[in-house]
N, C-alpha and C positions, 0 to 999 in steps of 0.2 A: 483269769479263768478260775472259777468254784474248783475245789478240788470233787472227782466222784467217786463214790463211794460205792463198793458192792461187798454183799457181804457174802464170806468163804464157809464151804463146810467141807473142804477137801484138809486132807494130809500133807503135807510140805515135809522137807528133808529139811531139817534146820543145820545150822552153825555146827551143835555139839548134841544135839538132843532133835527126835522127832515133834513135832508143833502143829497145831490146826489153825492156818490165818484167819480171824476173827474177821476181818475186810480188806481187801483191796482200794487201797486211793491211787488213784491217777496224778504223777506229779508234770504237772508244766508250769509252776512259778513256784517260789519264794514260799508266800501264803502255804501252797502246798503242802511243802516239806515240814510248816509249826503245826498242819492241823493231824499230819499223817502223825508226829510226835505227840499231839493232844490226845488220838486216840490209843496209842498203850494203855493209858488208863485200862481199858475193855480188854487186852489181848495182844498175842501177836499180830502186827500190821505189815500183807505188803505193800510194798510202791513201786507202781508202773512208770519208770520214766519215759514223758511223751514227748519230751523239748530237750535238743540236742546241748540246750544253753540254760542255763535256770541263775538269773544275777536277783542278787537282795544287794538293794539301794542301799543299805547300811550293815556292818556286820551284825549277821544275824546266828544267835547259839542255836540250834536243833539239841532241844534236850531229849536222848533217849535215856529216860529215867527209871523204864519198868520193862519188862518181857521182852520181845524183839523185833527190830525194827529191818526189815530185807528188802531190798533195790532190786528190781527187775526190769523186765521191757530195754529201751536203749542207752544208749554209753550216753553220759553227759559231762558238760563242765557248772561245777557249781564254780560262783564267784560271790564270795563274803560269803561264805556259808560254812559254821563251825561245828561240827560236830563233839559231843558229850556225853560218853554212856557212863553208865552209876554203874554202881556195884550188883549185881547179879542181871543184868541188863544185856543184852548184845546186840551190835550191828552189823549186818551182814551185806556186802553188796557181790551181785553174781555179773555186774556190766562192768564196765569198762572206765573210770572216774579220774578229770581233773580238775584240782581241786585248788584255789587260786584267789588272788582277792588283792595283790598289791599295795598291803597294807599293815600298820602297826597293830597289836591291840593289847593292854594293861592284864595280860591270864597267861595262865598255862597251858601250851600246846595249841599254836594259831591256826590248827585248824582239825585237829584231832586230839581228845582227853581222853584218855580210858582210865576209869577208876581202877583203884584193888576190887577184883572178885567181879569187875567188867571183862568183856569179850566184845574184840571187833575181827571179822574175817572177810576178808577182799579175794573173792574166787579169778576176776579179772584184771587187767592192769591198772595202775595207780600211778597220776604224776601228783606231786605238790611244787607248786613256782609261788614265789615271791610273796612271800608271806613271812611275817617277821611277830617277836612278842617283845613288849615294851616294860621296861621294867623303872620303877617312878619315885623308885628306893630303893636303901642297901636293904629293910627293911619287911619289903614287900618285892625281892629280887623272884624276877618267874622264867622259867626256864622252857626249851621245846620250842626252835620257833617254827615249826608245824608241826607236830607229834610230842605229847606226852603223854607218858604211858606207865601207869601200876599194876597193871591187870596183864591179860593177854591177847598179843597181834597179831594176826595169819596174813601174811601178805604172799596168795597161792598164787599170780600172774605178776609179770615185770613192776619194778618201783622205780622212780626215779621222782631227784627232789632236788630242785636248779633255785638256788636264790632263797632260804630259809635261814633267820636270822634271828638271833636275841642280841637287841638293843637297849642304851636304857636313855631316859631322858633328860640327863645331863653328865654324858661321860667322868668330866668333871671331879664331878662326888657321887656318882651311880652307878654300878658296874652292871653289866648284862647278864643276866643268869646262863646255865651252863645249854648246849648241843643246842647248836645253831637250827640244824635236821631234826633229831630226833632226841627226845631224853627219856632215857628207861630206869624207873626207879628201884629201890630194893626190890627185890621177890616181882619184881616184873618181868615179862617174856617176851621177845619179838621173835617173831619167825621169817625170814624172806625164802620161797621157795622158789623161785626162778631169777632171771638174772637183776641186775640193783646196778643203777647207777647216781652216785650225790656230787654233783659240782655247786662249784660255787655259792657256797652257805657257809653261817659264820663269818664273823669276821675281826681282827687285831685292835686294839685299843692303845694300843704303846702305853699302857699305866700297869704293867703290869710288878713293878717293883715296888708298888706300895698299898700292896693289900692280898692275901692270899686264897681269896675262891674267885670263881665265876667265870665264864667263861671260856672252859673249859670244852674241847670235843667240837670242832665247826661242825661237821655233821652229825656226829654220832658221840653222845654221852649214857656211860650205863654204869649203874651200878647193880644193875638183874643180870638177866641172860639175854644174847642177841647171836642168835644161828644164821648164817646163810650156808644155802642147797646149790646154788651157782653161781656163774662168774661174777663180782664186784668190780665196780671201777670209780677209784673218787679222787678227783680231779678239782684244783685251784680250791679248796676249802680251809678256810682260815680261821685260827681261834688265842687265845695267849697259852695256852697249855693243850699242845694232841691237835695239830691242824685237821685232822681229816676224825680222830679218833679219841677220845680219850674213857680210858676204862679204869672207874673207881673201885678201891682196894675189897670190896664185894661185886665187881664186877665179872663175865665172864662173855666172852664173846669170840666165835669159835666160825673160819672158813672150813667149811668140812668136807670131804674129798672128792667131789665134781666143782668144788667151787677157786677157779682162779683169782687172785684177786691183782688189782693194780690199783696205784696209789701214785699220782703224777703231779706235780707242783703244789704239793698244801703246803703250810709253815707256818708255823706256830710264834709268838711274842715272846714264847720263854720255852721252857722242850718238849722234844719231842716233833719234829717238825710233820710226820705222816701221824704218829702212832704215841699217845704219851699212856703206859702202860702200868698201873697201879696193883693189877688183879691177876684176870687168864685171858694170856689171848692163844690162841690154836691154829695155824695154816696146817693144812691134812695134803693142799696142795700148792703147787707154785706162785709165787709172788712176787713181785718188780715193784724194787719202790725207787723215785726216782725224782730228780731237781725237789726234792723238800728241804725246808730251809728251817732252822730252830735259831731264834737268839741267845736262847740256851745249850744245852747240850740234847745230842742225838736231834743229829740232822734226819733222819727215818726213822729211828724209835728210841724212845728214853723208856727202860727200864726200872720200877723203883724194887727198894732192898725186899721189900716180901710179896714182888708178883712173882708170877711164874709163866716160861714161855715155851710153846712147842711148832718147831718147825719141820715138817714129815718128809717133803722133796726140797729142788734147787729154788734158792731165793736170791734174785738179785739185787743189790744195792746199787744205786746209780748215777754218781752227778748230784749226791746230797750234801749241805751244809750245815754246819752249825756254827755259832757263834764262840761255842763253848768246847766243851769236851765231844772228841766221837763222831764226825763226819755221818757216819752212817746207825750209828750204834751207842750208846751209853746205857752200863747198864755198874752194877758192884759185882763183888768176886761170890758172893752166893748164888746169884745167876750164872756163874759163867759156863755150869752146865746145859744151860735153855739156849745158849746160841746154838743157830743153824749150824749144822755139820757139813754142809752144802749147798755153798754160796759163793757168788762173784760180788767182788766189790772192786770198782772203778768210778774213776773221777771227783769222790769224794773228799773232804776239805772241812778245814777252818778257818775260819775269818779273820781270829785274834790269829795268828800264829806267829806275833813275835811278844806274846804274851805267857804268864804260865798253864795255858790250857794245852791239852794232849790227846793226840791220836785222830789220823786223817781219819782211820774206819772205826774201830770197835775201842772204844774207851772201857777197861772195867778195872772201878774203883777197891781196892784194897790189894788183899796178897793172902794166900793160903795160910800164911800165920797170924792172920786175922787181924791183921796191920792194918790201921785206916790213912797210912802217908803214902801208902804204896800204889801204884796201879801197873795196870798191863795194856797194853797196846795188840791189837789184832787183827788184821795177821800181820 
């Protein structure tokens, strides 16, 4: 089906600015969606979606590369269809989108790229499944396997992101670039404003002792800002550093106070088995982290010496492991004022324990006299 074409002289409420849509096109295929992209050239474009399904035979990019591009009419699934907004460009969808393809591909972000100085805002809910980014060199390592992001995300209706992966093509000698889910780069923003759920994304490499980047964060890699407004839940996400999370030493990423969060069998290759912690992270409210599992240390979260952490209510630790130091917790004696002040911790463990590693729950390395032989054990 031709795509159709009418042309607008109404007003639209845009993204971040008011806009006059230049034309409305009608999307019910593939074809569609390249020509609705061809015409930016002219202006802002919207798109009526007419088909509840829209598949492209081969991964296909949708370059939004100029003004903006806004989805209306009905909810659909795209399948192989990659979204790419530039630098002062934005995409907008107000339906309901998922977004899916079952498939590798050698880029950035398998199914979402927002440059610096791009905007993409999602008013209704958002899945991403099974979509992975392939990485073909240490070289040309690419990271996000569905979302990368330098710019800024509004994710204003539910998210969820099942099966999102950086792979590389020959583990070997290839490592998989970092956030299995998402990867948020410097000076980049994500927003999630209602509830988010990420399982099973990312995944372990066991090579992790002989080389020191990449995959990093099974779901979630930031070195920007990543806000959530309500409940989280991330669930069986696996990475060799931060199975569910990993926040780089410019990172910040912040549960803010309607937002619960839980964190249930991720585990990481080396630590931090829920959370491997470089930068900020912030619960404002309650948190359960639980059966995560670290080959290194902090079976739920590894601290490093100049992040910083803030825990506002009761957090529970659960039945987590580490291989290493800290059951539940590794962190140094500079943090040891960012531990939670109220918290249970039960069931928690070491693996070596007839080794020299220490402490079922809170491992923190040094001693108030600034000893680096010492540690403390907690509680």
């Amino acid at each position: 089906m031709k795509a159709v074409i009418s042309a607008l002289g109404l007003l639209a409420h845009s993204c971040f600015t008011n806009a006059v849509y230049v034309a409305t096109i009608d999307i019910a295929s593939c074809a569609d969606l390249l020509t609705a992209a061809d015409a930016l050239s002219g202006g802002d474009i919207e798109a009526n979606i007419m088909e509840a399904d829209i598949a492209c035979d081969e991964w296909t990019t949708v370059e939004v590369g100029q003004n903006k591009l806004k989805f209306v009419g009905s909810g659909a699934t795209f399948t192989s269809a990659r979204f790419v907004v530039a630098a002062g460009a934005v995409l907008r969808a107000d339906v309901p989108l998922v977004l899916t393809g079952d498939q590798t591909q050698a880029v950035n972000g398998g199914l979402l790229n927002v440059a610096d100085g791009g905007k993409a805002r999602f008013l209704d809910s958002v899945a991403m499944n099974d979509v992975g980014v392939l990485s073909v060199s240490e070289e040309a390592m690419v990271h996000g396997g569905c979302v990368y992001n330098e710019g800024l995300i509004r994710f204003e209706g539910t998210f969820s992101a099942d099966g999102c992966k950086t792979v590389s093509s020959d583990t070997a000698s290839v490592i998989p670039g970092d956030g299995g889910g998402l990867w948020n780069g410097p000076g980049g923003k994500i927003v999630f404003k209602e509830a988010v759920e990420m399982k099973n994304c990312g995944e372990r490499t066991g090579l992790r002792s002989w080389r020191s980047q990449g995959l990093d964060g099974g779901a979630i890699y930031t070195d920007g800002k990543v806000s959530f407004y309500e409940d989280a839940q991330f669930t069986d996400n696996e990475a060799d550093e931060g199975g569910a999370i990993c926040i780089g030493v410019d990172g910040e990423l912040k549960f803010l106070k309607k937002a619960k969060v839980t964190f249930t069998g991720n585990n990481s290759e080396g630590s931090g088995g829920h959370i491997n912690n470089d930068g900020t992270l912030v619960l404002r409210n309650t948190g359960v982290f639980s059966d995560g599992y670290a080959g290194g240390s902090g079976g739920a979260i590894y601290a490093g010496d100049f992040s910083s952490m803030l825990f506002v209510k009761h957090v529970d630790f659960l039945d987590n492991t580490a291989g290493a130091h800290g059951g539940a917790i590794a962190t140094s004696y500079p943090n040891i004022d960012d531990l939670p002040e109220d918290a249970t911790y039960q069931g928690n463990s070491r693996t070596n324990a007839d080794s020299d590693f220490e402490c079922n729950n809170v491992y923190v390395n040094g001693d108030a006299g600034g000893g680096e032989d010492g540690y403390i054990c907690i509680p």
